[in-house]
C-alpha positions in Angstrom: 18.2 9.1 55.5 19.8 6.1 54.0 18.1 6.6 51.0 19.7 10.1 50.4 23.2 8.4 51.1 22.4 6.0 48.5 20.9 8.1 45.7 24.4 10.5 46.4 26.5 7.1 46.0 24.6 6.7 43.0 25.4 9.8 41.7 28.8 10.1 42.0 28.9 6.5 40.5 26.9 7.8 37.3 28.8 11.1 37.4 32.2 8.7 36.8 31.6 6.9 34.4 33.0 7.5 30.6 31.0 8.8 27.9 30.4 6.0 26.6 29.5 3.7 29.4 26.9 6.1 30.0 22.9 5.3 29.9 20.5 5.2 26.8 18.9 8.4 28.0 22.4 10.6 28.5 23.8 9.4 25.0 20.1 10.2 23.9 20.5 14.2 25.0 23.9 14.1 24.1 23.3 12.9 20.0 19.4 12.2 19.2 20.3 11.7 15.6 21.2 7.9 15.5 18.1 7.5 17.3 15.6 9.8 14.8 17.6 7.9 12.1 16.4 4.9 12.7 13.1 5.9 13.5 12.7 7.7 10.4 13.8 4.0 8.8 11.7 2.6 10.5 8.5 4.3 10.1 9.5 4.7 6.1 9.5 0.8 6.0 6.0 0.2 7.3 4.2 2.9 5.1 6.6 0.7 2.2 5.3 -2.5 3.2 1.7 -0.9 3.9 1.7 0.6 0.3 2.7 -3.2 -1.6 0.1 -5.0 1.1 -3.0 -2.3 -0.3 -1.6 -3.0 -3.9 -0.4 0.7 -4.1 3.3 -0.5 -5.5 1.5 -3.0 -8.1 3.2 -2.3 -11.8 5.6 1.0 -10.4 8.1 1.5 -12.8 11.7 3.4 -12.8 12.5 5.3 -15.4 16.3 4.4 -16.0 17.2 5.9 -19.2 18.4 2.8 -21.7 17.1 0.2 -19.9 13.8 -1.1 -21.2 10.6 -1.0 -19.1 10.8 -4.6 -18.0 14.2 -4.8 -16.4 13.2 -1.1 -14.7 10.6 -2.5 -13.2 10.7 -2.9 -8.7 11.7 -6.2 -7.8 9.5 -5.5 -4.7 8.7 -3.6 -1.3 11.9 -5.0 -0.1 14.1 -3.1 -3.1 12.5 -0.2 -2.1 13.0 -0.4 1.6 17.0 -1.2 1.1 17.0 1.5 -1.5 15.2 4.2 0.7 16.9 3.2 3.9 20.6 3.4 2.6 19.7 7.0 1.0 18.1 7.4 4.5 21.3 7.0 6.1 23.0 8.9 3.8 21.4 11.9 4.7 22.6 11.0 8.3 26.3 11.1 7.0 26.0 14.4 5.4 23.7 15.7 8.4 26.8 14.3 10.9 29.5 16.0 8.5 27.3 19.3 8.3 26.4 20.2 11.7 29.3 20.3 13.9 27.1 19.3 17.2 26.6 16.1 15.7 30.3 15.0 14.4 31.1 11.3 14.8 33.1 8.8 12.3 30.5 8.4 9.8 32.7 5.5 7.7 30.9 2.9 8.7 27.4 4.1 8.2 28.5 5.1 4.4 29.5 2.1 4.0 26.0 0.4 5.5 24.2 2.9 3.1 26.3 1.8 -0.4 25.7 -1.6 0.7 22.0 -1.7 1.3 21.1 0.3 -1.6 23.5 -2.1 -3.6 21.2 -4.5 -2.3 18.1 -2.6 -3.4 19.4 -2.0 -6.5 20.4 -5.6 -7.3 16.5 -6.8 -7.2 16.0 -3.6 -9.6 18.9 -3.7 -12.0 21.0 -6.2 -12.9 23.9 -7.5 -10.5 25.9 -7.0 -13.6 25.3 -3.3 -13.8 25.1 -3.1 -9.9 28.9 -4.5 -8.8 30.5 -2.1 -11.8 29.0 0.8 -10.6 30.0 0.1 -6.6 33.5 -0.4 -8.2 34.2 3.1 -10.1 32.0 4.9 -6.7 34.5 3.1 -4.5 37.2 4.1 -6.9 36.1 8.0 -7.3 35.2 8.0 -3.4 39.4 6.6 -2.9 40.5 9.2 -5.5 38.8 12.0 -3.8 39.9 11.2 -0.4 43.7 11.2 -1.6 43.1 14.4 -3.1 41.5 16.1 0.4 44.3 14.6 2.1 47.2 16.4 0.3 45.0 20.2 0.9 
């Protein structure tokens, strides 16, 4: 009998709380995403660092139009992990601003996805190409927010 009193107390206790004071499992049910995200990141980093450790990624190249062969070249598993996690994450945003079940400020994980595959991009391109083209996307992406703003 005690027990019953306790797992009610419980309950109610569980049943009070906020949203977001919630458990792992209740914010799980409630928006999976985040959590399939990361997964997805993570799982897409080990076959990455699987792939260079079997000397699959030896010699791969990027075609970038203009830029000869050996500054295309990967700087590494690492440029290809920030590279495919930020346009990982990307896909989150536009998943999050596409399905209205999973709508949440997605600012902050744009911002985590320009910077990592900034980061990627660095060890592939030249930071002197790299920071220009951050600049004019930040610029276009301030430019088109004023303009939704006034609709």
């Amino acid at each position: 009998m005690p027990d019953e009193k306790f797992d009610e107390k419980e309950m109610e206790k569980r049943d009070e709380k906020a949203p977001e004071e919630k458990g792992w499992d209740e914010k799980w049910r409630r928006d999976p995403l985040g959590a399939i995200i990361w997964a997805v990141i993570f799982i897409y980093a080990g076959c990455v660092f699987l792939a260079a450790n079997l000397g699959l990624l030896n010699g791969f190249i990027v075609p970038i139009p203009g830029l000869p062969e050996t500054i295309a070249r990967i700087g590494g598993a690492w440029s290809i992990v920030l590279i495919g996690a930020g346009l990982i994450l990307l896909v989150e945003v536009l998943i999050r601003l596409l399905v209205p079940i999973y709508r949440r400020p997605v600012v902050g994980t744009f911002i985590f996805a320009v910077i990592l595959i900034a980061l990627g991009l660095g060890e592939v391109i030249s930071w002197n190409i790299v920071w220009p083209m951050l600049l004019i996307a930040l610029g276009l992406w301030v430019l088109f927010r004023g303009f939704r703003r006034k609709e």
